[in-house]
N, C-alpha and C positions, 0 to 999 in steps of 0.2 A: 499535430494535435495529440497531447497522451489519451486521450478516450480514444481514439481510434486505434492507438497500438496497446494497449487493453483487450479492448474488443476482439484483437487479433490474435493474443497471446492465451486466450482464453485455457488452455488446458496447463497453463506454468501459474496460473495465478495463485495468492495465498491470500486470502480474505480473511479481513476482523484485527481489531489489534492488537486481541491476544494471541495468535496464528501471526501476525505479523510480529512482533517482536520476539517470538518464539524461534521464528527465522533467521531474524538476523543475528540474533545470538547466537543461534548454533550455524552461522555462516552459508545458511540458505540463499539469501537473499541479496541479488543481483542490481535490484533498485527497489526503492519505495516511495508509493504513491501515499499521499496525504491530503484530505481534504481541507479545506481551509475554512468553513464553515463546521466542522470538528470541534468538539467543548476542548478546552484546552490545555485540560490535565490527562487525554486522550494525546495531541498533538505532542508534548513535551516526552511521555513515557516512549514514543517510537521515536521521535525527533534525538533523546539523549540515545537510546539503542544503537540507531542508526548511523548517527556522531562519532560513539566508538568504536564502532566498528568498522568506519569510514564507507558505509552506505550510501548512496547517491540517493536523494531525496527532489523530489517533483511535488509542488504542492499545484492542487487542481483547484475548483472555484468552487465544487458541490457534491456534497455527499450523494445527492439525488443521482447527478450526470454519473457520479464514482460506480454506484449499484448499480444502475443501468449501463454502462460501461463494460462492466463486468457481468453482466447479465443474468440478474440475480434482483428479486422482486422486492427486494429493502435495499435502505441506502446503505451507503458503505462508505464509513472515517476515513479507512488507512487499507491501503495493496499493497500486496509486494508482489515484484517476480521473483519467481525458482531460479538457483542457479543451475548451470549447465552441469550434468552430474557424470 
């Protein structure tokens, strides 16, 4: 389940999707998490990022479960993880 290897990865996370796609452009970012319930001019601007830069993208079912996932008291669109530095 990606909410639990979230939960787990807690100190590599990169939250929001201007932090997210800030990442995968400058080749931070390892995967990206994508809520599916996300407005969808949200989903598209990290989904083309991610595209190009050939990101691994996981879409999840709720920005709710994504914030609490992450463990942070709002929900949350879009995660990345950090890459290995």
């Amino acid at each position: 389940m990606p909410y639990e290897k979230l939960t787990q990865l807690k100190s590599k996370l990169i939250i929001g999707t201007k932090q997210t796609v800030k990442a995968i452009n400058q080749g931070k970012a390892s995967e990206v998490y994508i809520a599916e319930d996300a407005e969808a001019h949200i989903k598209a601007k990290v989904m083309e990022a991610a595209n190009e830069k050939q990101t691994p993208i996981t879409f999840v079912d709720s920005k709710k479960k994504l914030g609490e996932a992450c463990q942070i008291d709002v929900d949350a669109s879009t995660v990345a993880i950090k890459t290995k530095e």
